[in-house]
C-alpha positions in Angstrom: 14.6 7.0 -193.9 16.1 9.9 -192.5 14.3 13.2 -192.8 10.8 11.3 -193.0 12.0 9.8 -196.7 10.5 6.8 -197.5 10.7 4.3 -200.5 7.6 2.9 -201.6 6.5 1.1 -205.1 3.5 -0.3 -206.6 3.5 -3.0 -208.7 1.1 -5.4 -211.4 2.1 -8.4 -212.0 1.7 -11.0 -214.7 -1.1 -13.4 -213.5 -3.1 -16.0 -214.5 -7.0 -16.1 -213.2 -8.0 -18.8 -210.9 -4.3 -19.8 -210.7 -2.8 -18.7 -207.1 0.2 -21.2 -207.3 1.4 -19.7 -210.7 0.2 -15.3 -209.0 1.8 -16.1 -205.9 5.5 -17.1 -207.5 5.6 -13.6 -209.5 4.5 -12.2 -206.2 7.6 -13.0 -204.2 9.7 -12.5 -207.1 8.8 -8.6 -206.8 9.3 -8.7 -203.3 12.4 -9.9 -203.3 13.1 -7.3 -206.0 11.5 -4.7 -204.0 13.9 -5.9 -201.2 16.9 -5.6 -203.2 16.2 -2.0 -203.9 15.8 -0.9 -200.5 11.5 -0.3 -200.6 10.1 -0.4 -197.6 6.5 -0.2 -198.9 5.3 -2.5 -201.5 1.7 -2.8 -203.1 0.2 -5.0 -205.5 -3.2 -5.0 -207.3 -6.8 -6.1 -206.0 -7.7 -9.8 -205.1 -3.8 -10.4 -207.0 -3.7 -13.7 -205.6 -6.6 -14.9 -207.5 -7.3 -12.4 -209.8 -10.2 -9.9 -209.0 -11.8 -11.1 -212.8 -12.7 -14.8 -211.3 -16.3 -14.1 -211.2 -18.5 -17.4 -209.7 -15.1 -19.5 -209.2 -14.8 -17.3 -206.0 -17.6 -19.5 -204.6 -15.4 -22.5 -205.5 -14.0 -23.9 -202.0 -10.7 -25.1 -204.6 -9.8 -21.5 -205.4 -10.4 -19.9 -201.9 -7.9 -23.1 -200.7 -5.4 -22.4 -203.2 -5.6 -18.9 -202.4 -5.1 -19.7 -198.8 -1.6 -22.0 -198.8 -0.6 -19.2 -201.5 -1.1 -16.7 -198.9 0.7 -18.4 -196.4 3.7 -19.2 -199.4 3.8 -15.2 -199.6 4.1 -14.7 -195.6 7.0 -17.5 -194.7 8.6 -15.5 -197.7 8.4 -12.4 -196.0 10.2 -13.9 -193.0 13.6 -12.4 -194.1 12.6 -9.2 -195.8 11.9 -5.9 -194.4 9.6 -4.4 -197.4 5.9 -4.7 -196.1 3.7 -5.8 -198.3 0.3 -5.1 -199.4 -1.5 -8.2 -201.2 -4.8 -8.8 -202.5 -7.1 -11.5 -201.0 -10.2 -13.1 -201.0 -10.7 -13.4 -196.9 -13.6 -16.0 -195.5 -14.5 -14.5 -192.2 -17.9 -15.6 -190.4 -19.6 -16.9 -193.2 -19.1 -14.4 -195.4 -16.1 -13.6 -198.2 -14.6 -10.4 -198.3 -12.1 -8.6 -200.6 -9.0 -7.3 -198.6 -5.9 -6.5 -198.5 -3.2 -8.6 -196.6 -0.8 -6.2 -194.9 2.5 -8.9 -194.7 6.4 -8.3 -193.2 8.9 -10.2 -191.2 7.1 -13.7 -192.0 3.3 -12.0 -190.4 0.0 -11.1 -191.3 0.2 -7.7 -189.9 -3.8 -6.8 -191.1 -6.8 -7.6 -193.3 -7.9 -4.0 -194.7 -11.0 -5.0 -196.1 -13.1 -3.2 -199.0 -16.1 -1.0 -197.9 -17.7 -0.5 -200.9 -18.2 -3.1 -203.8 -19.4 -1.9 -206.9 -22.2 -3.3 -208.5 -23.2 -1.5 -211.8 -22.2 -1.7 -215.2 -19.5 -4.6 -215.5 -19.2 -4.8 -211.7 -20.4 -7.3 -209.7 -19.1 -7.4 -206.6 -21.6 -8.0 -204.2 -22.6 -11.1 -205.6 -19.9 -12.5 -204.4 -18.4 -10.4 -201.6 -19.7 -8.4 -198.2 -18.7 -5.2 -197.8 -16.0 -4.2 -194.7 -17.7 -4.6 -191.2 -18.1 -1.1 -189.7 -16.1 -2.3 -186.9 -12.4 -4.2 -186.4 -12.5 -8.2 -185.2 -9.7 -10.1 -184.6 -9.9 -13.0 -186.9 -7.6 -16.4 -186.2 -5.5 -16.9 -189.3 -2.7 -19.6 -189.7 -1.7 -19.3 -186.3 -1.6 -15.6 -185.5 -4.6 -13.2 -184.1 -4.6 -10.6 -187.1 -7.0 -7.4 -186.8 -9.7 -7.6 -189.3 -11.7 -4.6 -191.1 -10.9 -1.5 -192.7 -10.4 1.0 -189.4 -6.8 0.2 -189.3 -3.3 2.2 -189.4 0.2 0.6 -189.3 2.6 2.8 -187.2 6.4 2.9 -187.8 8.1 3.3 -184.7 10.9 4.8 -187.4 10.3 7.5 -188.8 7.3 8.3 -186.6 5.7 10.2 -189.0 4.9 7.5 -191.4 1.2 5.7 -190.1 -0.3 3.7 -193.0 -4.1 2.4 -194.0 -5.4 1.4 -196.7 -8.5 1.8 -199.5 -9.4 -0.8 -202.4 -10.7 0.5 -206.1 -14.1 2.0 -205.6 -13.2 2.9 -201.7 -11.6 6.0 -203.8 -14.3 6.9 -206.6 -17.3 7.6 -203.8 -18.1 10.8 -202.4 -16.9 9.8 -198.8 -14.0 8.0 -199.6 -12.6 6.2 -196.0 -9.1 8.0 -197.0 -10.3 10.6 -195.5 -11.4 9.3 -192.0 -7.8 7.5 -192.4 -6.3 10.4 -192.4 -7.7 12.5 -189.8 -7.0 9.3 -187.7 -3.4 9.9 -188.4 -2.6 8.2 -191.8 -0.4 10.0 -193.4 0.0 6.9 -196.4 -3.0 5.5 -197.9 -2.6 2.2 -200.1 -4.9 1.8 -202.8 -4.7 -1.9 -204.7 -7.2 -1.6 -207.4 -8.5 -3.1 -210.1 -9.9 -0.8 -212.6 -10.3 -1.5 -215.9 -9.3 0.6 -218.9 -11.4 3.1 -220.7 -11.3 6.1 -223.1 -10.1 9.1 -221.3 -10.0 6.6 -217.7 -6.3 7.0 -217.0 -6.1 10.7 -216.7 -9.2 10.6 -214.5 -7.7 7.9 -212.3 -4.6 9.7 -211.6 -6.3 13.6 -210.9 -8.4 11.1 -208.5 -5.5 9.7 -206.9 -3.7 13.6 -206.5 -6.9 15.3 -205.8 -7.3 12.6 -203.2 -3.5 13.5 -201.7 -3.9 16.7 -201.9 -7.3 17.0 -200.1 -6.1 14.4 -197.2 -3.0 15.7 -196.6 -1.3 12.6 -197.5 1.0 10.4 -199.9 -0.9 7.9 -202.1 0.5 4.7 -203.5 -2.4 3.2 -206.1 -1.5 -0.4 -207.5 -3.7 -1.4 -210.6 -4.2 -5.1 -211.9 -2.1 -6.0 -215.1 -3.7 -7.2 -218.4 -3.3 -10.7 -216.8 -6.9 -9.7 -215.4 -8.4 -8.9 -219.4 -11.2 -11.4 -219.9 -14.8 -11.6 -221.5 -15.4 -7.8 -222.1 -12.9 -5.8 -220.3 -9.5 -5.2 -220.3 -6.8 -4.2 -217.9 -3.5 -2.3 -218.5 -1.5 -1.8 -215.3 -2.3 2.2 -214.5 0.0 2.9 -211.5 0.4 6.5 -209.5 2.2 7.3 -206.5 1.4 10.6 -205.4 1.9 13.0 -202.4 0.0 16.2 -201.4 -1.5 17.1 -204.5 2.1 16.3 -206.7 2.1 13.0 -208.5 5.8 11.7 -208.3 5.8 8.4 -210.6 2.5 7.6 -212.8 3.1 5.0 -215.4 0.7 3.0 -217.7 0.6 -0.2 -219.2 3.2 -1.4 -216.5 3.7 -5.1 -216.3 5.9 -7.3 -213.5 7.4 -4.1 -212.9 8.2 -1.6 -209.9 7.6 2.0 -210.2 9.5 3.3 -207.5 9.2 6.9 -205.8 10.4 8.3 -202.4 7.5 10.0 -200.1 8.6 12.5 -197.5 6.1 11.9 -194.2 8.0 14.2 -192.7 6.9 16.9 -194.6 3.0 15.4 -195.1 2.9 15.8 -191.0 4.2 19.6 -190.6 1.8 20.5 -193.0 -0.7 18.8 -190.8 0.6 20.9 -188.0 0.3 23.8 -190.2 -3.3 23.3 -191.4 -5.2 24.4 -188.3 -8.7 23.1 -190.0 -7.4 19.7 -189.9 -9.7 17.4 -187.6 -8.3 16.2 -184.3 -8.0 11.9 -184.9 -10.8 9.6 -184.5 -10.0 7.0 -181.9 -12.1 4.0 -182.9 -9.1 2.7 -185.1 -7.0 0.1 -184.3 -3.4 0.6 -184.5 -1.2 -2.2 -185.2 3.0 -1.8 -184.8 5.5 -1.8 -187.4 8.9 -1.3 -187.5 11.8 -1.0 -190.2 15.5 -1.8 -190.5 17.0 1.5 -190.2 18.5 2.9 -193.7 19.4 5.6 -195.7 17.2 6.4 -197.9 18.3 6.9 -202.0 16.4 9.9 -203.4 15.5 9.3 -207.0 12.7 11.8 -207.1 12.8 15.2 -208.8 14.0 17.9 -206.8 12.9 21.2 -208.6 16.2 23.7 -208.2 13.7 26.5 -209.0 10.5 25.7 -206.7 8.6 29.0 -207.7 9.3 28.7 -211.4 6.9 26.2 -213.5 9.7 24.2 -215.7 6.7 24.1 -218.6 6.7 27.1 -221.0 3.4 27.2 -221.2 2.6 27.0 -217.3 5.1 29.3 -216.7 3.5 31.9 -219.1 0.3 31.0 -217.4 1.7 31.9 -214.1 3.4 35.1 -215.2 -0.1 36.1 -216.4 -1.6 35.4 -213.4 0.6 36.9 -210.9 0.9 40.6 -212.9 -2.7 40.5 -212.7 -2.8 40.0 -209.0 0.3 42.3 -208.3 -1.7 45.2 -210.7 -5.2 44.2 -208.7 -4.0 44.4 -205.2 -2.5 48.3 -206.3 -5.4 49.0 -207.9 -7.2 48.6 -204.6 -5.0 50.9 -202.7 -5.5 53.5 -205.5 -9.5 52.9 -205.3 -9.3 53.2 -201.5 -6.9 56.0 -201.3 -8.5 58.2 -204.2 -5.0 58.7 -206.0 -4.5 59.2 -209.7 -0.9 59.5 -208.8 2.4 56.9 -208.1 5.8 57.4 -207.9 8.1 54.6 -208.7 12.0 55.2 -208.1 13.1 53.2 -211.7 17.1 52.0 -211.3 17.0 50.2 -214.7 17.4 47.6 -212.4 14.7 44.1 -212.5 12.4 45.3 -209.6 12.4 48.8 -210.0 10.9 47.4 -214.0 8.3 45.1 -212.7 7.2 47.8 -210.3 6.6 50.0 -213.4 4.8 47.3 -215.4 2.7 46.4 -212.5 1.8 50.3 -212.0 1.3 50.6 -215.1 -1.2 47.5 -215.5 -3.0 49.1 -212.6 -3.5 52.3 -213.9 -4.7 50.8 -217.7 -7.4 49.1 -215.1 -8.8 52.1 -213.8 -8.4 53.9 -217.6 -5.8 56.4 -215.5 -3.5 58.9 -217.5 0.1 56.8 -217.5 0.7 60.3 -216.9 0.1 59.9 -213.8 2.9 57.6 -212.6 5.7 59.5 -212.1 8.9 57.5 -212.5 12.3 58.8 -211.1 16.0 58.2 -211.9 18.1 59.3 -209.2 21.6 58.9 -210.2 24.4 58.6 -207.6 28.0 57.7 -207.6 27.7 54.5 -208.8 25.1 55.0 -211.4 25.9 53.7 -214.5 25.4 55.0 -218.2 23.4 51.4 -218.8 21.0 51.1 -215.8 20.5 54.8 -216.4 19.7 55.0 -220.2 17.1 51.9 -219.6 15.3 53.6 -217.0 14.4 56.4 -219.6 14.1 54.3 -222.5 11.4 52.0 -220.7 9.6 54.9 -218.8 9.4 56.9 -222.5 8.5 53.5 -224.0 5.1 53.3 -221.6 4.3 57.1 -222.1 4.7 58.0 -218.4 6.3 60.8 -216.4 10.0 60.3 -216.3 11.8 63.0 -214.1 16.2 62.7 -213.5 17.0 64.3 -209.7 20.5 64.0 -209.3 20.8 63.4 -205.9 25.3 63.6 -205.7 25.0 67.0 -203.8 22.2 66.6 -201.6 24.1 62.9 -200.2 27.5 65.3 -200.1 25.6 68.2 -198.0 24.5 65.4 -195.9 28.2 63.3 -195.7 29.7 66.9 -194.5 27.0 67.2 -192.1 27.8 63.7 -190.3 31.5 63.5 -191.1 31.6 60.6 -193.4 34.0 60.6 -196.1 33.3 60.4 -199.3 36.6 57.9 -199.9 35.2 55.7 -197.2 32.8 53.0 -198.7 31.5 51.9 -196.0 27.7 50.8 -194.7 27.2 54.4 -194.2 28.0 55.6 -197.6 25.7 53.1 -199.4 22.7 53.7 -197.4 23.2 58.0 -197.1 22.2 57.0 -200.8 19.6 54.9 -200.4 17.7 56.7 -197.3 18.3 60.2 -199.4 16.7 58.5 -202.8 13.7 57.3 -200.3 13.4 60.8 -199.2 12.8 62.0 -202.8 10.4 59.8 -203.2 8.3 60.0 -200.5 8.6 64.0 -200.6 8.1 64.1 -204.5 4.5 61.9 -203.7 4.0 64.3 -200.8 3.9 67.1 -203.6 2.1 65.3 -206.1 -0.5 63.3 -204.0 0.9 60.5 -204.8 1.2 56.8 -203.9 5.4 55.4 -203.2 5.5 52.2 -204.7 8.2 50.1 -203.2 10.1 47.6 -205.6 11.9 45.5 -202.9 11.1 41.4 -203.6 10.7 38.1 -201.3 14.0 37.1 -201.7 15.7 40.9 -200.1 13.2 40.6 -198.2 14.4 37.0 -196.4 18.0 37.9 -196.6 17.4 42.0 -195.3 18.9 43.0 -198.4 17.9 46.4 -197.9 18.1 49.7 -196.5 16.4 50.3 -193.4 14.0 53.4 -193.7 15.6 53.6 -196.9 14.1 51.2 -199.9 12.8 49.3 -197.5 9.7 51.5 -196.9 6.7 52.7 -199.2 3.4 53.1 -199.1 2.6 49.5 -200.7 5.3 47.1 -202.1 4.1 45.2 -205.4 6.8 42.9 -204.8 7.1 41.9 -201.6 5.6 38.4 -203.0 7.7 37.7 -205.8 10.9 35.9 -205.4 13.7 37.2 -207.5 13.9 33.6 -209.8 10.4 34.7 -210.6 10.7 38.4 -211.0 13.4 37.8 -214.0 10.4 35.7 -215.7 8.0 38.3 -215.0 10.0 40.8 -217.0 10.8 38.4 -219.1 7.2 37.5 -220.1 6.2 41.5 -221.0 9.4 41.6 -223.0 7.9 39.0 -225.2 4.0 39.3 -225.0 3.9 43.2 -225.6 3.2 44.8 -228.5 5.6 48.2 -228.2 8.8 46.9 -229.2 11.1 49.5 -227.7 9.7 48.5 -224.7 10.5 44.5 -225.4 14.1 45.9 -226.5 14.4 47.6 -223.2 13.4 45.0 -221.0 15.6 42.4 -222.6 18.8 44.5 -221.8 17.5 44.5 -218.4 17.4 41.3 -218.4 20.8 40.9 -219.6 22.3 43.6 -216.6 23.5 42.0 -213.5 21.9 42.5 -210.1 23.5 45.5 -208.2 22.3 48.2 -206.0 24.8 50.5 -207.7 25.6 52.4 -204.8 29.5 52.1 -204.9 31.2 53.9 -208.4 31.6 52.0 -211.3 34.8 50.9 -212.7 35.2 51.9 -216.5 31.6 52.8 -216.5 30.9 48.5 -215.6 28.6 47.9 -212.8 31.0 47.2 -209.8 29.0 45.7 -207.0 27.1 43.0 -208.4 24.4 41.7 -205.8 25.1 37.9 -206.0 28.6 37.7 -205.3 28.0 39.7 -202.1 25.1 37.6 -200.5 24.7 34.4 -202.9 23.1 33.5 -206.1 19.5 34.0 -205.8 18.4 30.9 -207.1 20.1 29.0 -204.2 18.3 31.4 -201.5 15.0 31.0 -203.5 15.7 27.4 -202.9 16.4 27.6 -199.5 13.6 30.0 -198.5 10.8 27.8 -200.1 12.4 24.4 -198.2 12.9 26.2 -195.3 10.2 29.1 -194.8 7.2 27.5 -196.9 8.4 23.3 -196.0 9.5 24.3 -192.4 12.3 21.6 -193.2 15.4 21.2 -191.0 18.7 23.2 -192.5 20.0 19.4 -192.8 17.6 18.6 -195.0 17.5 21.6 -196.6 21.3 20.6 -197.3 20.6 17.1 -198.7 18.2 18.3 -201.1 20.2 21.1 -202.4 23.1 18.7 -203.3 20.4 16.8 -205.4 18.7 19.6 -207.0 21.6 21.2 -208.0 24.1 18.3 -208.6 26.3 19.7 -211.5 25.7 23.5 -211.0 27.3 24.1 -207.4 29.6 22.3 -205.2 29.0 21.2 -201.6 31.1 23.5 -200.5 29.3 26.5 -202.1 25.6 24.9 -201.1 27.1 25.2 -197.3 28.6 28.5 -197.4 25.8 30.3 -198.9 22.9 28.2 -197.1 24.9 29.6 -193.7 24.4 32.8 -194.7 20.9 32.9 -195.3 19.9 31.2 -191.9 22.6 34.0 -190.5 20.7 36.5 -192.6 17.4 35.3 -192.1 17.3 35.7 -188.5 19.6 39.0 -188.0 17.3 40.9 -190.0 13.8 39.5 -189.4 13.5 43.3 -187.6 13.0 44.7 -191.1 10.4 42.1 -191.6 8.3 43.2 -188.6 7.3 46.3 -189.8 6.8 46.1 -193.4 4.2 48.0 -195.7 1.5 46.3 -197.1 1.8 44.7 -200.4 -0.1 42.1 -202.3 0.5 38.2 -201.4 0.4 36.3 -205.0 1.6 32.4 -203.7 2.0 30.2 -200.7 5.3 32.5 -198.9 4.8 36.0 -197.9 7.1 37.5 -195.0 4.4 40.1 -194.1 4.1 40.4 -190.3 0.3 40.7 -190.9 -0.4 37.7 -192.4 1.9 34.2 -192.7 4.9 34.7 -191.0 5.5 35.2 -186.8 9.1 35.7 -185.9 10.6 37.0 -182.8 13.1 40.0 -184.5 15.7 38.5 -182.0 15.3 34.6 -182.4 19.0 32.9 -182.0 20.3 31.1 -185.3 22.5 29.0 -183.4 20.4 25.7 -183.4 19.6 25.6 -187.2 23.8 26.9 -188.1 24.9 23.8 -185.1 22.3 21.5 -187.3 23.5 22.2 -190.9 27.3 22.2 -189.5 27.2 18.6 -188.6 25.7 17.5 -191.6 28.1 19.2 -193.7 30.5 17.5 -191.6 28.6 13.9 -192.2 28.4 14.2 -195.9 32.6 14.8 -196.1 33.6 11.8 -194.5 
């Protein structure tokens, strides 16, 4: 439960209509089950102590008795578990029967959540039988105990905070208005849905973008519970069509599920700092009641997918999709500037390296949109000491290959003049020798565009962005940055997708053995003519700080979490060890250089994580790390012993 993790399951079990001894029996048995597996949150299917397909028996007073003592079977049950439980029931209040939901732990009726709106159309027929929800709460006396009665009700856990429940049932979810919403913006950040929705052609899919939609748009995690084929009768049948879903994601959806638990963990946690974060979110309505509810304190096991690469779609074709869209947004966003500016001109500084490419192709995607002369974007190798014959030959085999204006400026005796002329050595490879380079191949640029009336376009990417991997006034300044929203995970893809969609196949040749290169600045000389000074082992793979910059800068989550996750996504690939080290090093990085940050050029945002100053992200350029380093120390220390 630590870190807002929560373990939650839905369930349908086998049932037999009319028959709340036999429903009640497989009832408990889950529970227990659930209890055994550590799930705090446990939800069965509408009216599942009766069956919701009973029809005119639910006027029969044997039933609604049976269903009672069953009830009351489930709750002194309950007395020695801690999973709360959500069960179906038909409630007589006042006169009147109503479908709810009994909310039941530690041997109590916690609530009656009862069902707003009963459908009655088609091969529905629920207000024949039942009244729909008061609009207000009653307290209702039930075996003993006071229980609030209604549907404006939310369970609060004392631990974690974060995790406030309320429920829906079945069609509460399919109408315009559904009452998740006003749930939510009264602090609910899981909704319960036990359902009983028969099956139809093309039903399931529809139930389950429902159910995310519904997440998504609320801001919260979703738990739906469908009746089993135990409910089939007359002319419908029932299959068990369970989702549990949070923000938009579904994390477990199975069908045709039967006396089983599908089990998922939800993070509340993260559901409330995106609440924080949303500033349209409504303030809470306060005519709910809130009822207390408290857990045995536990570690939470985390069975859920943790995506290692969080901007990269794991499906080929989404992936493509993405690739698609993002060149297209990158090329737009330039295009713009070009419009606005009235230039027919860029130059791109082209390494051989991956961003100095997608730079190109996104130039070059611009100026096809505006049916410019390629001519017009001048690309320039600059060559140095630590060039290499490689990096160099692909710049001029791609720039060629796209039919634009390739120009070679040695700039080896211009760095010298200027080493003489500050006294740094050129045997001394130090901070100041790589960035003379750097700063002096800037100067070309912005000079050479000077001359041409041109547009710098600067190649530097999310992820040098977050860890300052760059020069300052060096290649850290243009006149807009095409990359500055792409994470390096995705900018390998983005090659990677023009190598095998285009049509030119020396380009495609090209941009594979960029592929293929390492990462490296190339500003110290090359050994054997091999690349000596490869990015990654200097500051850390880039998938890891990809990793940590979505978790941390997109999730706001704590570097401890952060930490915990990492060992799960990448279980097999790093050691702890290596996940520490290099996680310390961004958050050292990260707020060190946020000063580069501040005063970035424009450049195009394509997802939900831009640095820009201007738009998403307000740092102080001299924030203290020493919080977030003191947090993940200790729990690198708690996960050793």
């Amino acid at each position: 439960m630590r870190h807002g993790f929560i373990k939650v399951a839905s369930a349908s079990p086998s049932l037999k209509l009319g028959n709340p001894d036999f429903n009640k029996e497989r009832i408990i048995d889950l529970m227990k089950e659930a209890e055994e597996k550590s799930v705090k949150v446990l939800v069965f299917p509408e009216l599942s102590i009766t069956g919701y397909t009973c029809g005119d028996l639910f006027f029969q007073k044997s039933l609604l008795s049976s269903a009672e003592k069953a009830l009351k079977d489930i709750k002194e049950a309950s007395k020695e578990l801690d999973v709360l439980s959500f069960v179906g029931y038909p409630l007589k209040y006042n006169g009147k029967l109503y479908n709810t939901l009994a909310a039941i732990q530690h041997g109590s009726v916690l609530a009656f959540f009862a069902k707003r709106n009963l459908p009655t159309y088609g091969e529905f027929y629920e207000e024949r039988w039942f009244t729909p929800s008061p609009k207000e709460n009653y307290l209702v006396e039930w075996d003993g105990e006071e229980v609030v009665f209604g549907s404006k009700i939310i369970l609060e856990s004392s631990f974690p905070e974060s995790l406030k429940i309320s429920a829906e049932i079945c069609e509460d979810l399919w109408v315009p208005d559904p009452p998740s919403t006003r749930h939510a913006i009264a602090g609910a950040t899981l909704i319960v849905n036990a359902s009983a929705s028969d099956e139809l052609i093309g039903k399931s899919e529809y139930r389950k973008d429902l159910v995310s939609g519904q997440s998504a748009r609320i801001i919260c995690a979703y738990i739906y519970s469908d009746a089993s084929e135990g409910e089939s009768t007359t002319d419908m049948v029932f299959t068990g069509s369970n989702v549990i879903a949070e923000n938009g994601t579904i994390l477990k959806a199975v069908d045709y599920s039967l006396d089983k638990l599908i089990i998922s963990e939800i993070d509340t946690d993260r559901l409330e700092r995106e609440r924080y974060a949303r500033n349209t979110f409504p303030v809470a309505e306060d005519d709910y009641a809130y009822v207390e509810l408290s857990f045995k304190e536990n570690e939470t096991e985390l069975t859920r997918f943790i995506d290692p690469h969080p901007f990269v779609p794991e499906d080929p074709e989404k992936r493509n999709e993405r690739c698609e869209k993002i060149l297209t947004l990158q090329a737009l966003g330039l295009k713009k500037r070009l419009q606005h500016t009235h230039s027919k001109k860029v130059v791109v500084g082209l390494s051989g390296g991956l961003d100095s490419t997608l730079a190109l192709l996104v130039a070059v995607k611009a100026f096809d949109m505006l049916s410019l002369d390629r001519k017009g974007i001048v690309a320039i190798t600059m060559p140095c000491f630590g060039t290499t014959k490689r990096t160099r030959s692909n710049a001029e085999l791609l720039a060629l290959s796209l039919s634009v204006d390739f120009r070679t400026i040695d700039i080896s005796e211009s760095v010298k003049a200027h080493f003489r002329d500050i006294g740094q050595s050129l045997d001394d490879y130090s901070v100041t020798y790589e960035n003379g380079q750097a700063r002096e191949r800037t100067q070309v640029l912005m000079d050479t565009a000077n001359k041409e009336g041109a547009l710098v376009i600067g190649t530097g990417d999310l992820s040098e962005l977050a860890l300052g991997w760059a020069t300052y006034n060096g290649d850290h300044m243009s006149m807009y940055g095409v990359n500055t929203g792409v994470p390096k995970t995705l900018v390998r893809y983005l090659v990677k997708y023009e190598a095998e969609t285009t049509d030119n196949d020396v380009e495609s040749k090209v941009l594979f053995d960029i592929l293929s290169t390492p990462v490296s600045p190339e500003l110290l000389p090359a050994k054997d003519g091999v690349i000596s000074q490869v990015t990654e082992d200097l500051v850390g793979p880039y998938e890891l700080h990809d990793f940590f910059l979505y978790y941390i800068v997109r999730l706001s989550f704590s570097p401890s979490k952060v930490y915990r996750l990492a060992l799960l996504a990448f279980d097999g690939t790093y050691d702890s060890e290596t996940i520490y080290k290099w996680l310390r090093t961004f958050i050292r990085r990260f707020f060190s250089q946020q000063f580069k940050r501040s005063c970035l050029p424009d450049g195009p945002k394509i997802g939900t994580i831009t640095l820009s100053p201007r738009s998403d992200w307000r740092m102080p350029s001299d924030a203290d790390s020493e919080v977030w380093l003191k947090e993940l120390d200790e729990e690198y220390k708690l996960h050793k012993k």
